[in-house]
Every structure is written in structure tokens, then in C-alpha cells.
C-alpha positions in Angstrom: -17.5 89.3 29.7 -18.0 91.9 27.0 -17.8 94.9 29.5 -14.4 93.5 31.4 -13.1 93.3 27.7 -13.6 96.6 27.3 -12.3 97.4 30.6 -9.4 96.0 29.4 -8.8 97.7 26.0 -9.4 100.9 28.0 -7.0 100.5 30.3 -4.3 99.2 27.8 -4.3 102.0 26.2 -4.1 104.4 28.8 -1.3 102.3 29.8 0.7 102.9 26.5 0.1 106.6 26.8 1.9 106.3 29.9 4.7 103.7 28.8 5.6 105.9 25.7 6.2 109.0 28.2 8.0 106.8 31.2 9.2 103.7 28.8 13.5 103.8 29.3 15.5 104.3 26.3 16.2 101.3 24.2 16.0 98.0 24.6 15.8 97.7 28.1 12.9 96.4 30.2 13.0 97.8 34.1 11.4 96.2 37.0 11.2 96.8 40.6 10.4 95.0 43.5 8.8 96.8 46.3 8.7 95.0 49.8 6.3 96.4 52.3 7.6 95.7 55.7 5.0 95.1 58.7 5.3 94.3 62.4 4.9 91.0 63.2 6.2 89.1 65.9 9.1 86.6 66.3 8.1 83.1 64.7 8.1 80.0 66.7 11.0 78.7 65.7 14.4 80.7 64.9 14.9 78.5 62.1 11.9 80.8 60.4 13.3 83.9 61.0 13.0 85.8 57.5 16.6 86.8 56.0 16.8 89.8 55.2 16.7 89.5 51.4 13.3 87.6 51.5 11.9 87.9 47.8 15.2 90.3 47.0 16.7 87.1 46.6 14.4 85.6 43.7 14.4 89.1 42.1 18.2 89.0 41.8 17.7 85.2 40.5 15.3 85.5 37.9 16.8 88.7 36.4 19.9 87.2 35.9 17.5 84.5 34.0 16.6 87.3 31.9 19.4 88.6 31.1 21.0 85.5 29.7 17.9 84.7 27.8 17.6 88.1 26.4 21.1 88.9 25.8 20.9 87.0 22.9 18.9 89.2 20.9 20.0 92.1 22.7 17.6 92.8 25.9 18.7 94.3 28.9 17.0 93.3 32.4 17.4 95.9 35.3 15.6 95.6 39.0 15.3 97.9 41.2 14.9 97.0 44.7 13.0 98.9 47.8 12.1 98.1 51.5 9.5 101.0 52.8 7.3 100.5 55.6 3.4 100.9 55.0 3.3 104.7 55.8 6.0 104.9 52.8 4.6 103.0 50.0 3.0 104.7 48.0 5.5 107.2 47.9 8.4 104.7 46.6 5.9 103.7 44.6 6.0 107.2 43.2 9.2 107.4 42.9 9.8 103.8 40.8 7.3 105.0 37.9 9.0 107.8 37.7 12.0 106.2 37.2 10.7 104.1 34.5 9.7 100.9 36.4 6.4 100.0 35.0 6.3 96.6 36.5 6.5 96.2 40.3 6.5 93.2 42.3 4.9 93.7 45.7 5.1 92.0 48.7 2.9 93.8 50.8 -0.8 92.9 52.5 -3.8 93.4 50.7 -4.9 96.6 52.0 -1.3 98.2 50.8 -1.4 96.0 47.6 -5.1 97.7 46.6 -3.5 101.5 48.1 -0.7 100.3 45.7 -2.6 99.2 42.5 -4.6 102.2 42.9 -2.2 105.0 43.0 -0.6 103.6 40.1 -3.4 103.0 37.8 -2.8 102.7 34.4 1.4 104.1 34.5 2.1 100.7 35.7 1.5 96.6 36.5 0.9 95.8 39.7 2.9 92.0 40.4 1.3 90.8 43.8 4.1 88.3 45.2 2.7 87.5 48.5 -1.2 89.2 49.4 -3.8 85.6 49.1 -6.8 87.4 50.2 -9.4 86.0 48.3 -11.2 89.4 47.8 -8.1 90.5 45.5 -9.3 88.3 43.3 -13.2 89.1 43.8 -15.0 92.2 45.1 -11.9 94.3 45.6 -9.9 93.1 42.3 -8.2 95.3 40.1 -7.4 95.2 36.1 -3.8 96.1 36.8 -2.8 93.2 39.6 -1.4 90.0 38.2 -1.4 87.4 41.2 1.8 85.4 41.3 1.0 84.1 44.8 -2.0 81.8 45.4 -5.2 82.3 46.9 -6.1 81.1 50.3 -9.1 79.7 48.4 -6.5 77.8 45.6 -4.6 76.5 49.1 -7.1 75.4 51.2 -8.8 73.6 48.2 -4.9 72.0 47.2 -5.2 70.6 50.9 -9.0 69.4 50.4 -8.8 67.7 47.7 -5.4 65.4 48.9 -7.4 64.7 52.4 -10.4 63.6 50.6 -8.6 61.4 48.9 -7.0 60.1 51.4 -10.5 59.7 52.9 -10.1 61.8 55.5 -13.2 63.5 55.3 -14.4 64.5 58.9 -11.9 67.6 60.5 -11.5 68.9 63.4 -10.6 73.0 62.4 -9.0 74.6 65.1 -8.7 78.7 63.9 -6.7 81.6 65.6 -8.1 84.6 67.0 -6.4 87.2 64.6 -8.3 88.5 61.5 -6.0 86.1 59.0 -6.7 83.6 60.8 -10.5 84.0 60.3 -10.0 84.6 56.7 -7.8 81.3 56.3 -10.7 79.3 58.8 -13.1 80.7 56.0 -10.8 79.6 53.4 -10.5 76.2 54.9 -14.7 75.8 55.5 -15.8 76.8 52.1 -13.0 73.9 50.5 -14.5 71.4 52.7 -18.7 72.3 51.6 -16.4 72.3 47.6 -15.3 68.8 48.4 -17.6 67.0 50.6 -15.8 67.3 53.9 -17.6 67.2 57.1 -16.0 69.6 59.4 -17.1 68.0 63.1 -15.9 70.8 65.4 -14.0 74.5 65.4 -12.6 75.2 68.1 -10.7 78.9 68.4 -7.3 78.8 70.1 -6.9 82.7 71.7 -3.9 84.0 71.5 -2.9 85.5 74.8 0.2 87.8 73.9 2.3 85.4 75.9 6.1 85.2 75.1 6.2 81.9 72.8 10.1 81.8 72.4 10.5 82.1 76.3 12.3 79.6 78.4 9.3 77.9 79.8 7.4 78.6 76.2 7.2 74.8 75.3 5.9 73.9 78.9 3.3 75.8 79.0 2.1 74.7 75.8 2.6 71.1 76.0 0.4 71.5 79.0 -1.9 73.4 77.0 -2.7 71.8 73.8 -3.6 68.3 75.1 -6.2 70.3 77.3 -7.8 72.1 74.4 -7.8 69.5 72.1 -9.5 66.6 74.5 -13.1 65.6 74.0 -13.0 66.4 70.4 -15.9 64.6 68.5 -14.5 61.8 66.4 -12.4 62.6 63.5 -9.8 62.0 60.9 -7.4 64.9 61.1 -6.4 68.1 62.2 -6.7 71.2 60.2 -5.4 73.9 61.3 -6.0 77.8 60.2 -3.2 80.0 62.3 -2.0 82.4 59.6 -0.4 84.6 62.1 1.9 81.6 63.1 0.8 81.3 66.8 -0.2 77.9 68.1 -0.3 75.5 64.7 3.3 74.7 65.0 2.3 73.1 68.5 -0.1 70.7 67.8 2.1 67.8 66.5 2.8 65.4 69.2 0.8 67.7 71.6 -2.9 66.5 71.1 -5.2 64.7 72.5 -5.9 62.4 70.2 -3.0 60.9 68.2 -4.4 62.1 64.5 -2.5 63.9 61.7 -2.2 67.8 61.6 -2.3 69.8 58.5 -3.0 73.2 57.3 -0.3 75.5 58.8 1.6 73.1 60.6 2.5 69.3 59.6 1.2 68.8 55.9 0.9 72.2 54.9 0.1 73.7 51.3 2.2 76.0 49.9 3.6 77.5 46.4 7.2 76.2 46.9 9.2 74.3 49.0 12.9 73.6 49.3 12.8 69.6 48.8 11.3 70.5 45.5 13.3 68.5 42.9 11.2 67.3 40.2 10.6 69.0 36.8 13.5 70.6 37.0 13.2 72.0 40.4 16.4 70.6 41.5 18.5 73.1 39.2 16.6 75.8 40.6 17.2 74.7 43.3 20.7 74.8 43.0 21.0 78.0 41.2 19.1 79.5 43.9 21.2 78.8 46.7 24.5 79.1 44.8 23.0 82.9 44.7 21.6 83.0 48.2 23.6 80.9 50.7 20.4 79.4 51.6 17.1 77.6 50.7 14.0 79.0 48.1 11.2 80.3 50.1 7.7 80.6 48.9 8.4 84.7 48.7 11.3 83.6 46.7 9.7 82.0 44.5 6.3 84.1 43.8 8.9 86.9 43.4 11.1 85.2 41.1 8.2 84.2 39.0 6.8 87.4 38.7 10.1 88.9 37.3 10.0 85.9 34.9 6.8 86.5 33.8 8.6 89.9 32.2 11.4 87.6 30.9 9.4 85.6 28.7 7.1 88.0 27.3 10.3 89.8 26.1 11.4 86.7 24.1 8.5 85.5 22.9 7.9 89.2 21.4 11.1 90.2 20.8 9.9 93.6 22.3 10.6 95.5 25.3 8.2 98.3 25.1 5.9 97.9 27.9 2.6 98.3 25.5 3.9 95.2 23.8 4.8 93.3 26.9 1.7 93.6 28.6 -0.5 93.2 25.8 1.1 89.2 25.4 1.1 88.8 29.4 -2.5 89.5 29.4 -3.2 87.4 26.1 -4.2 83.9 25.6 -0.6 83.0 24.7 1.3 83.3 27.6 2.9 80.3 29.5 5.4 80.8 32.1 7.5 77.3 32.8 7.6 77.1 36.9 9.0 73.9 37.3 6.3 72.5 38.3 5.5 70.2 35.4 2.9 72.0 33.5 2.6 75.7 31.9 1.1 78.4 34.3 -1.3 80.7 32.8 -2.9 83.6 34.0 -7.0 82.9 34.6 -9.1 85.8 32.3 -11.4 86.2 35.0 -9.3 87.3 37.8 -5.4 87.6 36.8 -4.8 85.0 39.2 -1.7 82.6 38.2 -3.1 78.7 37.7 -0.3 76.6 39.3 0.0 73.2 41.2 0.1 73.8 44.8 3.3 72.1 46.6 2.4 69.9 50.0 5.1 69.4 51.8 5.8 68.0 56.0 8.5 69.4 57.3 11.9 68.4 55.0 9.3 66.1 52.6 7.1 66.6 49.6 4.3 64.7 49.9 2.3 65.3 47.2 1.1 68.5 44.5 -2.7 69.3 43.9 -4.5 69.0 41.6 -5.0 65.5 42.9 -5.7 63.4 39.5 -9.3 62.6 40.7 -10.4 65.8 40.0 -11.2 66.8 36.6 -12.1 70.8 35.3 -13.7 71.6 31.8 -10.6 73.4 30.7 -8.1 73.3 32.9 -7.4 70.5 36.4 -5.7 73.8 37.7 -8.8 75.4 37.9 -10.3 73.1 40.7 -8.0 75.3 42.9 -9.4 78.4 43.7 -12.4 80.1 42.9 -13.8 79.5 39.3 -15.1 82.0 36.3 -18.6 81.1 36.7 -17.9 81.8 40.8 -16.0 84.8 40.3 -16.9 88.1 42.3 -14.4 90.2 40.0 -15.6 92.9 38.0 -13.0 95.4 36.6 -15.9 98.0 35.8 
């Protein structure tokens, strides 16, 4: 603990050398958001196509947040906004510091969110909206990444803990072939050893390459799935790990056995969801799609968080210097409201945003882990996710 401490001091103050040289003039705090854009093919449904100012969107929302907060003691809030592809994000990444953006959301994988982190190094903060690789919070973490977006490991443990209540205990786990989809089956196993879970079977559903959205699409599936999922040992539910959004969207009303589906289709963890009214949620809501023209997405949301996170460190310090903003992010003060009934904080260990995890079916919200039956030493949030004592992270 002592040695990440002092990794910490170290890189502060590297990081005010920098702010005092880039820092903009006054009282103004500037922030980017950089979106990475990657291939990926067409989702299931049309109704999941992303618009095209996924995260922009929440950006736009929570700095005009700011600004009416800080307006009153004279803070400015500006964003900057950028869409690169991989091959060109380091450069705009360049090109923001030297602008004067010293915090940066990103939405961008993991391997661009560490290429990221590390070319900016102590000149700026590193907000990661949307990467939940687990190893960005253990072997390959960095001392200036903030995670607003969750884990796999704080998801798959959200979904755990409901089913176990439940008593749904035994699982059938049927995984993708693509590399996320590994990650997320990994995710999914490790929550169910956490918890008590017995998975009975994984099965791996290839994907082929075929054309999902085609005419005879549906047919071929709804031949398909009752096939593969047939002669499945006995159990409770379906979980299913299919990051890459292939086959999971499939399985309800297609298998064998008639049993629940969760995981990435049917009852399906998540950081936000449009049905989300309580705490407060319905006047984001609201404000959000006044703004938008249409519904808060998870990226939304991360992304709005993250720029908020800049918001209220401004007002509780009545500072704008980045020296001074960080220095209370990173401290033992902060709480960001997230309507979601309870301060978020940031976890020492691993920068990693505690917050309640959101399950929702379809237009529903069924529930929000932590479940009350489990109980943490500090914090319930911290059942979600990978603890201190666990922790892989060392910032040395």
C-alpha cells in the first residue's frame, strides 16, 4: 500500500508540472471525449443500431450540468468531442493535450484504452467509459485510468448474486466463440465459484459468419437453438456469455428446455437502463431525451458520469486547476450522485467506480445488485467486482 501511495504522489506531481504548462487560462475546466470507432458487425436487431452520437450524447448532457452548477461561482465547462479510428488515436489524443484537455473520456477497447493511458502519462487523466476488461483493473492497470464503466467481474457477480437468490443455483453457460466472449464466460465462472453456483454444462455456440439480419435469418435459428440446447443436464437457468452480440438474443423462446435466459440476453446486467426511474432517474431521464431525441444508453451514461465526475470536483473545490481537481477525485472525499440511490466512489485499489449494477428484461427493471443478502466490511458495493485483498493492480 505504501509503494502505490507513493506511486501516486509521484505521479501527481508530474501531473501538475504538466497542468501548470497546458492548464487553459482562467477559470475554465476543459474536457474531451475521444470515441474510438471499431468494426463490428450489424446487431441483431435494428432497434440496436448505435446513433451516431453514442456517449457524445451524455458528454453534451452532463456539461451542461456543469455549467449551470458552476456558473454560479464562475466556472466554465468546455468539451471537446472526437471520433478517430484505432490507427488515429493516439494522435487525437495528441492533439487534445495540447489543446489543454487534461481529462479525456474514452470509449475505446482495452488494448487502445492502455496505448491511450500510456502515451498520455502523467499530462493527462485517462476517463475509461466503456473498456470492462477485468485486467484494466488488475495486471495491466494504470495510475492515470479512472473506470466509469463496470467490470465484467462487478457484472457477472451483479447477475450472481440475484440468481442465487432467487435459488437458481445450477446454470447451464452457453459462451461464444469470439475472444470477449471467452473473457465474459470467464467472468461469468469465477462469479459462480464467488457465490456457490454450480455451473452443470458449457456449451460453445460457433459463430459461423452467417448473415443474421437475412431474410431466412430467424429460420435458421429457430431450427438451430432447440437443437443445441437439447439434452442439457438439469438446471435452473440459462446464462449466457455472447459479448459480440451473436446468438444470446436467440435463446428466448428457442430452447429446449423452457428455463429463463440471462446474461446477455433476457435478464441482463448492465450500468443503466432506460426504464430507470427511481432516485431521481426519471429526471434524467427526461433531461436526457429532451437533449437526445431518444433513450440513455449505458455509453450514455458511463460518459456522462465521467464528465460529472469533473463537475463536482470543481464545486466541492471551488478550483479549476487540474492539480487541484485531481488531487479531490483521487481522495477519500469524493462522491459522485448517479441516481442510483447511494454515493459512488472510486475503490483505492484499482480506480474502479463502486456502483449498483442495473438488471433489467427487455422494457423492465427487475432488480439492482448488491442484492441485500450480501454484506462487505466497508462497503455492499464492493461484493461486485474484484476486492482489495484480490486485487492484481500494482501501479509500480
Amino acid at each position: 500500500m505504501l509503494a502505490r501511495m507513493t506511486a501516486f504522489a509521484a505521479l501527481a506531481a508530474a501531473f501538475a508540472n504538466a497542468a501548470a504548462a497546458q492548464q487553459p487560462a482562467g477559470d475554465i475546466v476543459a474536457a474531451a471525449v475521444l470515441r474510438v470507432a471499431t468494426a463490428a458487425p450489424l446487431p441483431i436487431s435494428r432497434l440496436d443500431l448505435p446513433p451516431e452520437d453514442l456517449g457524445f450524447a451524455g458528454a453534451r448532457l452532463a456539461t451542461e450540468d456543469n455549467q449551470t452548477t458552476g456558473a454560479f461561482i464562475g466556472q466554465e465547462f468546455t468539451l471537446t468531442e472526437v471520433s478517430v479510428s484505432p490507427d488515429g488515436a493516439v494522435a487525437a489524443l495528441e492533439e487534445l493535450i495540447g489543446q489543454g484537455a487534461l481529462f479525456i473520456a474514452t470509449m475505446a477497447d482495452a488494448d487502445t484504452t492502455l496505448a491511450l493511458a500510456d502515451a498520455a502519462g502523467e499530462r493527462a487523466l485517462i476517463l475509461n467509459a466503456t473498456a470492462m476488461d477485468d485486467r484494466l483493473r488488475g495486471a495491466d492497470c494504470r495510475a492515470n485510468v479512472l473506470h466509469l464503466a463496470p467490470s465484467r467481474a462487478m457484472l457477472t457477480d451483479a447477475l450472481a448474486q440475484f440468481l442465487m437468490v432467487k435459488r437458481w443455483d445450477e446454470w447451464l453457460l452457453i459462451e461464444g466463440s469470439h475472444p470477449a466472449d471467452k473473457a465474459l464466460a470467464d467472468a461469468y465462472r469465477a462469479s459462480a465459484a464467488k457465490f456457490g453456483a454450480e455451473i452443470v454444462e458449457t456449451r460453445v455456440f460457433e459463430d459461423t459468419g452467417g448473415a443474421r439480419r437475412s431474410d431466412s435469418g430467424h429460420v435458421q435459428v429457430q431450427a438451430q437453438i432447440p437443437v443445441f440446447t437439447q439434452e442439457a443436464p438439469d438446471f435452473d437457468v440459462i446464462v449466457a456469455a455472447d459479448e459480440t452480440e451473436v446468438f444470446a438474443s436467440h435463446l428466448p423462446y428457442h430452447t429446449w428446455d423452457a428455463r429463463p435466459v440471462t446474461g446477455s440476453a433476457g435478464l441482463t446486467p448492465m450500468t443503466w437502463h432506460p426504464a430507470q426511474e427511481a432516485w431521481g432517474g426519471a429526471q434524467l431521464q427526461t433531461r436526457f431525451e429532451r437533449l437526445a431525441n431518444r433513450p440513455m444508453r449505458p455509453e450514455d451514461y458511463n460518459v456522462w458520469m465521467a464528465l460529472r465526475v469533473l463537475g463536482e470536483a470543481a464545486i466541492r473545490t471551488n478550483a479549476t486547476d487540474a492539480e487541484t481537481l485531481r488531487a479531490y477525485i483521487e481522495g477519500p472525499d469524493f462522491q459522485l450522485a448517479g441516481f442510483k440511490g447511494q454515493a459512488l466512489t472510486f475503490r483505492p485499489w484499482d480506480n474502479q467506480l463502486r456502483q449498483p449494477i442495473v438488471l433489467a428484461a427487455d422494457n423492465v427493471v427487475v432488480s439492482f445488485s448488491p442484492q441485500d443478502q450480501y454484506v462487505h466490511r466497508f462497503s455492499p458495493l464492493d461484493t461486485l467486482g474484484v476486492d482489495g485483498p484480490e486485487t492484481a493492480c500494482d501501479y509500480e
